[in-house]
C-alpha positions in Angstrom: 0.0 0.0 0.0 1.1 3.5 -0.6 1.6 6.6 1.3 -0.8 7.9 -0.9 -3.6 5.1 -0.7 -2.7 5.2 3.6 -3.6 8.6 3.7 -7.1 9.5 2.6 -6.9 13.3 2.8 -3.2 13.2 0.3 -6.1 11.2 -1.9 -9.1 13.4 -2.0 -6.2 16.1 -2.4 -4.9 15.1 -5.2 -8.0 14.1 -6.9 -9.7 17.4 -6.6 -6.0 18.9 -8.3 -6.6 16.5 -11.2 -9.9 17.4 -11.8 -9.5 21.2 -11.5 -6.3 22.4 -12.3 -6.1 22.3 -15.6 -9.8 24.3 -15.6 -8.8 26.8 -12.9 -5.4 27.5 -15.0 -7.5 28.3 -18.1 -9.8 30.6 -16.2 -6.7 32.1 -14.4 -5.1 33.1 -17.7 -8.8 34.7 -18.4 -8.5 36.8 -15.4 -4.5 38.2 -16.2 -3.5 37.0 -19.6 -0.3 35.7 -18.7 0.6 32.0 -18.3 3.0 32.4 -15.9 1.0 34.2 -13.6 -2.4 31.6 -14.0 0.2 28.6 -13.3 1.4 30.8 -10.0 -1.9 31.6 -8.7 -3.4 28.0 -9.5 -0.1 26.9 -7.2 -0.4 29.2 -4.5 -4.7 28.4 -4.6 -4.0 24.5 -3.9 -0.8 24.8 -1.8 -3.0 27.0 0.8 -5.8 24.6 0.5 -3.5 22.0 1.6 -2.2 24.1 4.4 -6.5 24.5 5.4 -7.3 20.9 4.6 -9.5 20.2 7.3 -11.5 23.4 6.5 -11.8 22.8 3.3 -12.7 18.7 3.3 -15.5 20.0 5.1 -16.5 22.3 2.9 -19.8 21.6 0.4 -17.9 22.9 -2.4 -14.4 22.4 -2.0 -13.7 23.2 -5.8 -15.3 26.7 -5.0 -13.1 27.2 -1.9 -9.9 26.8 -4.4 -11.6 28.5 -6.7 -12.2 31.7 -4.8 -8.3 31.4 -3.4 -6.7 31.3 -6.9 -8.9 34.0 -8.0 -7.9 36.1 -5.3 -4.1 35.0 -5.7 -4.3 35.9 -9.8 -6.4 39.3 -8.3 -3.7 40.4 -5.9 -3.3 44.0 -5.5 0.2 44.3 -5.0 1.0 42.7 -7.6 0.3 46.1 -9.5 3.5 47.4 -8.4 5.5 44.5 -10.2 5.4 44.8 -13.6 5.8 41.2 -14.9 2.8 40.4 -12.3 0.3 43.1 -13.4 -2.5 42.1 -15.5 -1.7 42.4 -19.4 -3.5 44.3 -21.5 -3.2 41.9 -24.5 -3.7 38.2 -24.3 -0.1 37.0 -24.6 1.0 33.6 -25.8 -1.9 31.9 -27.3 -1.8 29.0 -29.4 -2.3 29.4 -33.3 -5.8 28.0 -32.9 -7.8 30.6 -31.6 -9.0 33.3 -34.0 -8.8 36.6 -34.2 -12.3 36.8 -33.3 -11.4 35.0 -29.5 -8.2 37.1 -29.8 -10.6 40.4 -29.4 -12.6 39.1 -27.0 -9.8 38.1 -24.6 -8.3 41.6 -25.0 -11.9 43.1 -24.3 -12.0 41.1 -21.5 -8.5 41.8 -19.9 -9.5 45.5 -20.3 -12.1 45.5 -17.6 -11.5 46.0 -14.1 -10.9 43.5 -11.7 -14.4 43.2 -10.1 -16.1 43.4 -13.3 -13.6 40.6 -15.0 -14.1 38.3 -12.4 -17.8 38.4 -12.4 -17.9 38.2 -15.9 -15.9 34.9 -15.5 -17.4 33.5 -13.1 -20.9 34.3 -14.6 -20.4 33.5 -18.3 -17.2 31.5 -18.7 -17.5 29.1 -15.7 -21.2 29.1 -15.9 -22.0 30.2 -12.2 -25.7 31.7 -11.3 -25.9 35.2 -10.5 -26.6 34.5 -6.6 -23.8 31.6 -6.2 -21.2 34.1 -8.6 -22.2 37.2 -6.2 -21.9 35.3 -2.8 -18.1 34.1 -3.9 -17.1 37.4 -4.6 -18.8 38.7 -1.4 -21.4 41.2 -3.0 -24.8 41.7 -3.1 -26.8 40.2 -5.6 -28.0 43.8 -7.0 -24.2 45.1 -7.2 -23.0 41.5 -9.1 -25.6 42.1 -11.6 -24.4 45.5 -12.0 -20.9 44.5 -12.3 -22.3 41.4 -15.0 -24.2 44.4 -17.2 -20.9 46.4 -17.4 -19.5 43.9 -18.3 -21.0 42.4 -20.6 -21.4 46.0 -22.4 -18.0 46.9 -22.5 -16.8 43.5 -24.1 -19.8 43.1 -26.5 -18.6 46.5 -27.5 -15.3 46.0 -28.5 -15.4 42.3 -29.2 -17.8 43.0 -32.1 -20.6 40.2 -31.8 -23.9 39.9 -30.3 -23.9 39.4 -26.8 -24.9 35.8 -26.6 -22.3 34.6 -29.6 -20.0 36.5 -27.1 -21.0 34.4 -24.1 -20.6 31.3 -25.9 -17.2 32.3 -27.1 -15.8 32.7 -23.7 -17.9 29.7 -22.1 -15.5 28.1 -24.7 -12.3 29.7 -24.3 -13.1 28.3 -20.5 -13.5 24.8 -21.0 -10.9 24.1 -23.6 -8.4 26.9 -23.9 -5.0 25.4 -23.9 -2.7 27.8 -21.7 0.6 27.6 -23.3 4.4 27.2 -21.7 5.8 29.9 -20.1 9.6 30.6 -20.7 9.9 31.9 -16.9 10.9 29.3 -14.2 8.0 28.7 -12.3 7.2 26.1 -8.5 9.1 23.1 -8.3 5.5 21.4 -8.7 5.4 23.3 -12.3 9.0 22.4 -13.4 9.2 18.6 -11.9 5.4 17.4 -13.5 5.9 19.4 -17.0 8.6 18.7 -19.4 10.0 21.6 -21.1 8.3 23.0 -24.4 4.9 21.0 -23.2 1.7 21.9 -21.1 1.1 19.8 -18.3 -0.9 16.2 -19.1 -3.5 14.6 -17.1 -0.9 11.9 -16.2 1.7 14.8 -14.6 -1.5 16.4 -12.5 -1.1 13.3 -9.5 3.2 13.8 -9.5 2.3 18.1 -9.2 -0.4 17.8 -6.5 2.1 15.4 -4.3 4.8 17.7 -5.0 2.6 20.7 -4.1 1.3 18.8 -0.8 5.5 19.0 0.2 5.9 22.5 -0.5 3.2 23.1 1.2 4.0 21.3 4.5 7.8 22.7 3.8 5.6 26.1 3.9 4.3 25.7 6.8 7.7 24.7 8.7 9.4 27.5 7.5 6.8 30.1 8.4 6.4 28.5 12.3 10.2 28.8 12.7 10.4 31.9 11.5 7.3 33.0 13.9 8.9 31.5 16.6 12.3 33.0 16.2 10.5 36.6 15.8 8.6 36.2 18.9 12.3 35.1 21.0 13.7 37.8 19.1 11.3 39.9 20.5 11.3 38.6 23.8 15.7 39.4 23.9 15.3 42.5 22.9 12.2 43.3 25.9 14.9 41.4 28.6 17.8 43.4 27.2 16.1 46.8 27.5 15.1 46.0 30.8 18.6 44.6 32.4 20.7 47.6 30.6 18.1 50.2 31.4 19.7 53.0 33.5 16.9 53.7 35.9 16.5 49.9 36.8 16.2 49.7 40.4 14.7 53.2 41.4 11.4 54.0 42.8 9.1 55.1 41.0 8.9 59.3 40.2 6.0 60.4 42.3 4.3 64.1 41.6 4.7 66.3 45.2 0.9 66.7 46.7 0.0 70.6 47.1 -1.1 71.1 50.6 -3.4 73.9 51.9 -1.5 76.4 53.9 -2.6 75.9 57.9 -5.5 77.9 59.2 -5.1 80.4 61.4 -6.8 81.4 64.8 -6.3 85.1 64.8 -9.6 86.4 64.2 -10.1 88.1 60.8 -9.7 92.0 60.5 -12.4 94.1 57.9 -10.3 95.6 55.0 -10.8 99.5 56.5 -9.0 98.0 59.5 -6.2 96.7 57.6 -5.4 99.5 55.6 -2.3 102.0 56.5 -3.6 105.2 58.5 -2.1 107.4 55.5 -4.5 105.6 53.3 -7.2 106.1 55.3 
């Protein structure tokens, strides 16, 4: 028996990676038009559900729960301030198969904004109901059908077709768009499961997920060490401050209390009375 077939939670693992990946990389290269970043993003999406297993077993939709991470890995901000992370503006890389026509439509699509591209992926190319599409990307239902209608308008616009061939273009560019090699080095997942010059093959998807599982775990090593040595770190410095501290040892500064002055017993004079006789 395996270590694979010993551990049930490597196997339902590594079965959800071979039936998604490939899907969540093609929808991944929708969302930024760059291979390289839709093979990150679909790495960093599994190798945190891995590190939230038990959460995400439990899950009743542990696809979506990837999902949602990868999109929000291929979404990042920051990654605005990097150029060879940002978004492109033209689809780069495509095979020779698709068209001009798809060509357009990818372009239009990589020209919305992030909310509005991601609902329009989720909506039309994955095939998600308005509701289910809106509660994944944490909006109301009202706003997600916004986003969908501005969308849609701005790519039927500049793609050039009617708005339903449009939507059946891009439902097809998500099932069986072929995301093709990237010349940049990419995980040791990426690297080990696809030879060079080829994308990866339903028989590499079972080597990737195991080798995304150890990077994973080696993950999660390397950030608890590194928590721990902060926090001793931390705690040296706090000890050090306080042994070296010049003051160490004195009481406490204490603010003099402002007493009344005593009260006499000689009887109080009128103010004529206590005036100089030249004055009066």
């Amino acid at each position: 028996m395996t270590q694979r077939e010993q551990n049930p939670a490597a196997t339902a693992f590594d079965d959800l990676h071979s039936r998604h990946a490939a899907g969540l990389t093609r929808q991944a290269y929708l969302l930024t038009g760059r291979p390289e970043l839709a093979r990150r993003a679909v790495e960093r999406g599994f190798r945190l559900a891995w590190q939230r297993w038990p959460q995400v077993a439990v899950d009743p939709d542990p696809a979506g729960w990837v999902r949602a991470a990868v999109y929000e890995c291929a979404l990042t901000p920051w990654q605005r301030l990097l150029p060879w992370l940002r978004t492109a503006r033209t689809a780069q890389e495509l095979p020779p198969s698709v068209g001009p026509a798809d060509r357009a439509l990818l372009t239009a699509v990589l020209g919305l904004p992030a909310p509005y591209r991601r609902m329009l992926v989720l909506h039309d190319g994955v095939g998600l109901g308005l509701y289910e599409a809106a509660t994944e990307v944490e909006a109301s239902t009202p706003a997600a059908a916004g986003r969908l209608a501005h969308a849609r308008e701005r790519v039927v616009a500049e793609a050039c077709g009617p708005g339903e061939v449009v939507r059946v273009r891009l439902a097809a560019l998500a099932a069986s768009l072929e995301v093709a090699p990237s010349a940049a080095p990419q995980g040791a997942a990426a690297q080990a499961a696809t030879p060079a010059g080829a994308t990866p093959s339903a028989a590499a998807l079972p080597a990737a997920a195991s080798l995304l599982r150890a990077e994973s775990e080696r993950s999660a090593c390397r950030l608890t060490r590194v928590t721990f040595a902060l926090t001793g770190l931390f705690a040296l410095v706090t000890l050090s401050v306080a042994v070296v501290a010049p003051d160490r040892g004195a009481p406490p500064w204490q603010r003099p209390l402002v007493t009344a002055p005593a009260a006499s017993d000689a009887p109080v004079q009128p103010r004529e009375a206590r005036l100089l006789p030249e004055a009066r």
